[in-house]
C-alpha positions in Angstrom: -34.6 145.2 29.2 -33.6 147.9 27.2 -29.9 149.5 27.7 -29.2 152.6 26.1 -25.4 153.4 27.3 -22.2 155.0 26.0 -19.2 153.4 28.6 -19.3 151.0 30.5 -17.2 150.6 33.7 -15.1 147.7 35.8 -15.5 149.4 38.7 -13.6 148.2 42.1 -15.5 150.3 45.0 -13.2 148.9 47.4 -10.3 146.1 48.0 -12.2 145.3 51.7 -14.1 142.1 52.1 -15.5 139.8 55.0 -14.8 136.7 53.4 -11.1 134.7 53.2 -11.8 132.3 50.2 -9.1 130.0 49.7 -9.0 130.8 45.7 -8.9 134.8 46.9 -6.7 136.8 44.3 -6.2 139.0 46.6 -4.0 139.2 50.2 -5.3 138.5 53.9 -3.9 142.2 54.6 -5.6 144.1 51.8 -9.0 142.1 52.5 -8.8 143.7 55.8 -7.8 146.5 55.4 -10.6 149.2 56.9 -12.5 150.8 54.0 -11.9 153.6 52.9 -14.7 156.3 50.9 -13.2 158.5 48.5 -16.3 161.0 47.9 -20.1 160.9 48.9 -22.5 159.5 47.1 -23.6 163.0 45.4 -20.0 163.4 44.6 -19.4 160.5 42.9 -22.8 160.8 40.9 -21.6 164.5 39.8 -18.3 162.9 38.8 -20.0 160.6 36.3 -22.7 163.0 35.1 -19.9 165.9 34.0 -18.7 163.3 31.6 -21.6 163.8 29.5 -22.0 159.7 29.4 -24.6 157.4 29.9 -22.6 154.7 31.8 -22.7 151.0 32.7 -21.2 150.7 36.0 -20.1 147.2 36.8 -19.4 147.5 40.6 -17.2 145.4 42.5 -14.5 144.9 45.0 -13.7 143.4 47.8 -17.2 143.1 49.0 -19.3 146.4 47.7 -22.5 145.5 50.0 -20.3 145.9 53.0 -19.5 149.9 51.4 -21.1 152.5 54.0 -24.2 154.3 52.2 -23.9 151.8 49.5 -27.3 151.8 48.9 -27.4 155.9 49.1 -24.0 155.2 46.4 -26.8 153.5 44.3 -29.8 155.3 44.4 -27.8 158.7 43.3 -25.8 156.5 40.1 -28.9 154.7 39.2 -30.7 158.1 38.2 -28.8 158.3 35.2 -26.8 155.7 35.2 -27.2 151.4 35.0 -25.5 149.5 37.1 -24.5 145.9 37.3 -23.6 143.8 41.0 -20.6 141.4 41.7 -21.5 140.8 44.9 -21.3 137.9 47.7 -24.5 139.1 49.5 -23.0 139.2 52.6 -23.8 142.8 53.9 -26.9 144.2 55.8 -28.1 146.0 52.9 -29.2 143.8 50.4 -32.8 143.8 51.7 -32.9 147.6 51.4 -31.0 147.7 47.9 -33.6 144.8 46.6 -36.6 147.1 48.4 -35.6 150.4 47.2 -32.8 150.5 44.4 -35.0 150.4 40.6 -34.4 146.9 38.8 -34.9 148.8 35.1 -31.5 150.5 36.2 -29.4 147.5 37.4 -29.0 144.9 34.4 -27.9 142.0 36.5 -26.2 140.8 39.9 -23.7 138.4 39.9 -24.7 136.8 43.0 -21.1 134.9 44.1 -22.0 131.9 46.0 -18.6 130.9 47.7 -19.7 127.5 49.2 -17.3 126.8 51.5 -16.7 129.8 53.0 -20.8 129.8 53.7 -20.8 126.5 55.1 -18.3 128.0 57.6 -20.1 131.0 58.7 -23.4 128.5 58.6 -25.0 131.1 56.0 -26.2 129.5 53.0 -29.9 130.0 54.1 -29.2 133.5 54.4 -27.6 133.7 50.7 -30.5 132.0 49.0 -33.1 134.0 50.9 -31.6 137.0 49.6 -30.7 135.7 46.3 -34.9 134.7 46.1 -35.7 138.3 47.5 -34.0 139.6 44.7 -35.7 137.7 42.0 -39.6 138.3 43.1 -38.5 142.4 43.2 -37.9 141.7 39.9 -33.6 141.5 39.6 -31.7 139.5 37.2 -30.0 137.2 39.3 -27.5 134.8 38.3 -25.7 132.8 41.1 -22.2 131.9 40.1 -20.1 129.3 41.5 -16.2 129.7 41.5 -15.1 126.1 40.6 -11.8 125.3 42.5 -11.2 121.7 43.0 -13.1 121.2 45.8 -16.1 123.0 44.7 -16.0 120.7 41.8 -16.6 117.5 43.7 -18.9 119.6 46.0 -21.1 120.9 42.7 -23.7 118.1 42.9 -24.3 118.3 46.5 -24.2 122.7 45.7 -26.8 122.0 42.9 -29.2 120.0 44.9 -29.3 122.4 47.7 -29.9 125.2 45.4 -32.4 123.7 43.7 -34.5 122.6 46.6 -35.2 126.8 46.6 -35.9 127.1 43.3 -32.2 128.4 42.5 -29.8 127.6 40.3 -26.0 127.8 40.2 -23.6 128.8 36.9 -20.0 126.9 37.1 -17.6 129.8 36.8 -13.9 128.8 35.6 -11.2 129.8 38.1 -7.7 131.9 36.4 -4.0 133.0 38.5 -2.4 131.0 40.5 -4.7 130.9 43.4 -4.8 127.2 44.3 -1.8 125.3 45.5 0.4 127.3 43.8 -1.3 125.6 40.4 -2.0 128.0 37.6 -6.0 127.4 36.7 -7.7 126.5 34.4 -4.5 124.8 32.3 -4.5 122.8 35.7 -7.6 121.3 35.6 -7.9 117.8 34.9 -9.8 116.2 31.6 -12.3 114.7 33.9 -13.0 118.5 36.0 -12.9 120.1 32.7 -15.3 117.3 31.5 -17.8 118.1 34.9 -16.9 121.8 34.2 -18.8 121.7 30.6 -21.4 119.2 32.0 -22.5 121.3 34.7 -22.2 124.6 32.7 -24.2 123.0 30.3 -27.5 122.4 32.8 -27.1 126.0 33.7 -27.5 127.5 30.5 -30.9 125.3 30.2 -31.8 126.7 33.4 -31.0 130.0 32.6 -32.2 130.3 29.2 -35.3 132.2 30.1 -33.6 135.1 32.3 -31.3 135.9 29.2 -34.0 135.9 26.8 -35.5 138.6 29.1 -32.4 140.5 29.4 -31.6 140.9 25.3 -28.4 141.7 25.9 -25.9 139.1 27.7 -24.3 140.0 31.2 -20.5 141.4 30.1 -19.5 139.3 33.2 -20.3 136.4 30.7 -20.3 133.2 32.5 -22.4 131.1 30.7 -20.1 131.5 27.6 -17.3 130.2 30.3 -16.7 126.9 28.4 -14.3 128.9 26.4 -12.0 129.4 29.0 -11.9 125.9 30.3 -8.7 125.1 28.5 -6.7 128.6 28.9 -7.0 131.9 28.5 -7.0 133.2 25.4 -4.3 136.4 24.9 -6.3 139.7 23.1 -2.4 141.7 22.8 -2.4 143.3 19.2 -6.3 142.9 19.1 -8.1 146.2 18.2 -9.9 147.1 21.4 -12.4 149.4 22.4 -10.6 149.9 25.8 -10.7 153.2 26.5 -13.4 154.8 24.3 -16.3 152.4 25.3 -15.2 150.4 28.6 -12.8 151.7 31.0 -11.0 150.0 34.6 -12.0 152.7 37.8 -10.2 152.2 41.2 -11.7 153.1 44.5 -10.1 156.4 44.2 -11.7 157.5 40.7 -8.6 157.3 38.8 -10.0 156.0 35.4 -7.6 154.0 33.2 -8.5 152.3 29.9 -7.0 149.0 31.0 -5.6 147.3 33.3 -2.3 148.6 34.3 -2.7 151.3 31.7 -2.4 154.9 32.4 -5.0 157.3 33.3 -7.6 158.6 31.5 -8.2 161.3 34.2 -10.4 160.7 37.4 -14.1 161.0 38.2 -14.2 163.1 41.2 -11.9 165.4 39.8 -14.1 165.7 36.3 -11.0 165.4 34.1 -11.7 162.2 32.6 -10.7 162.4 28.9 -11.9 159.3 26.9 -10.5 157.8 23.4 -11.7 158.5 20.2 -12.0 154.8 18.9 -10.4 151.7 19.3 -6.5 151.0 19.6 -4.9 147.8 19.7 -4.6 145.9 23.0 -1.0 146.1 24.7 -2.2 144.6 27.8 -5.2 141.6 28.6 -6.9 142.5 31.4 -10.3 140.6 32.2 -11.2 138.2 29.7 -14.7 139.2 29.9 -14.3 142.6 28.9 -11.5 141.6 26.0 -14.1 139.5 24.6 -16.5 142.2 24.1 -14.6 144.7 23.5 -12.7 143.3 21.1 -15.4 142.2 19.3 -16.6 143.2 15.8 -19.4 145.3 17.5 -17.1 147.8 18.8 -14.2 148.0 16.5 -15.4 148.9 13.4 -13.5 150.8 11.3 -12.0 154.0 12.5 -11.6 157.3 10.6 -8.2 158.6 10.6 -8.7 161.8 13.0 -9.8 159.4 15.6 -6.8 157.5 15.4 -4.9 161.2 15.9 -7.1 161.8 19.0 -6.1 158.8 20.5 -2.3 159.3 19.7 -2.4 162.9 21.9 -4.3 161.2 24.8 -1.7 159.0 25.1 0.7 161.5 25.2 -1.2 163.6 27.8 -1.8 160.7 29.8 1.6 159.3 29.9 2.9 163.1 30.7 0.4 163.1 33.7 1.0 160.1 35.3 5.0 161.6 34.9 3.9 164.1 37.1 0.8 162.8 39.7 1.8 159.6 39.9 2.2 160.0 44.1 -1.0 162.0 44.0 -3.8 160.8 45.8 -7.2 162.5 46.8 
């Protein structure tokens, strides 16, 4: 699979989602919260097109299947654009998005088994039916498995039942204090870090055939997690291409070149001004991004009016958010 891009996007369609994991990063009240849609589908495929960018659009949330016209949302991005999934495959829509949406334009799904919570709803069938659709229309599917504790001691039991339909699962570590009030992964224990790598291990054997056909790794690396297993690692004063190949997008549009950061300008309203080059990290966002962008591939050396360039955005930026920062669209 061939990927010919010039940004690539974390891109949080909406906070909403129908599950309440345990591990959840996020609040009861902003899981429920009712979703909200910013722009139309055409809209938001304008707003990308006037950049003048090929883009990678990593799409997440919350839950995006559960997004109204997601699948419309889609099929207008995917005509010039790639997309990638994070995705529980919990809404209606899967079976339409695996019928109808082109696999040359999505370069993987990161199909989020979260065991527990499946077993409550009595759903797992369901997942792995429409993990398996997703595979014979010709998707790179890679089924990832949030280790908390529990899941941990659950993983061979997980594994068996996955396998029995020709599936899979990839051990994914777990970060934040989201578990008992215990900061992961410096909490795990030597023998769950020990299972961690052993499991992780058997997935990448599993596995090795889908990446040779993909050439280029998911960004949401999770076979490479064994380097997290023991902490993760801080990318501040790194040169990063943050901002000038890989950007952060909220629900609303507003673009920001890390986490936290300030804008960048917003898709719907076609302002979005990008960086010259690379500039050195202040803040780590997602460790899967930092370890890409960070890497030798994207932050070659950069010529001197590039480094200018990237000096006035800043101050443009920080001047706007000054004066926006209670705007909303």
């Amino acid at each position: 699979m061939h990927l010919h891009y010039d940004v690539e996007a974390d891109w949080s369609l909406l906070d909403t989602c129908n599950f309440r994991c345990t591990y959840c990063f996020r609040s009861p009240e902003v899981l429920s919260a009712k979703v909200q849609v910013h722009a139309s589908a055409e809209k938001w495929a304008e707003g990308f097109d006037a950049t003048g960018k090929t883009w990678l659009l990593h799409i997440t949330g919350g839950e995006p299947s559960i997004y109204p016209a997601f699948i419309d949302l889609c099929r207008n991005l995917s005509r010039n654009h790639y997309l990638s999934i994070n995705s529980n495959l919990s809404g209606n829509c899967i079976e339409e998005f695996a019928e109808t949406i082109d696999p040359q334009r999505v370069h993987y799904i990161n199909a989020a088994l979260h065991y527990v919570e499946r077993e409550k709803r009595k759903s797992f069938d369901l997942f792995v039916e429409r993990a398996n659709n997703l595979r014979r229309r010709g998707f790179h599917v890679m089924i990832s498995v949030l280790m908390s504790p529990d899941v941990i001691r659950l993983y061979p039991e997980i594994s068996g039942r996955l396998a029995s339909h020709g599936l899979a699962g990839v051990p994914k570590v777990m970060r934040g204090k989201n578990w008992n009030g215990r900061k992961y992964p410096a909490a795990y224990s030597d023998e769950e870090r020990a299972l961690f790598l052993r499991y992780l291990a058997d997935a990448q054997r599993s596995y090795a055939p889908l990446m040779a056909e993909m050439e280029e790794p998911a960004t949401i690396d999770i076979f490479a997690d064994g380097r997290f297993v023991n902490g993760i690692p801080s990318y501040k004063g790194k040169r990063c291409a943050a901002g000038h190949n890989f950007v952060m997008i909220d629900p609303k549009g507003n673009v920001r070149w890390c986490k936290r950061n300030s804008s960048l300008g917003n898709i719907l309203q076609k302002n979005v001004e990008l960086m010259h080059g690379p500039s050195l990290c202040k803040n780590s966002a997602c460790p899967y991004f930092c370890e890409k962008y960070t890497s030798p591939a994207f932050v070659g050396k950069q010529p001197i009016g590039a480094i200018l360039h990237n000096k006035l955005i800043t101050l443009r930026r920080d001047f706007r958010d000054r004066r926006y920062s209670d705007r909303t669209i």
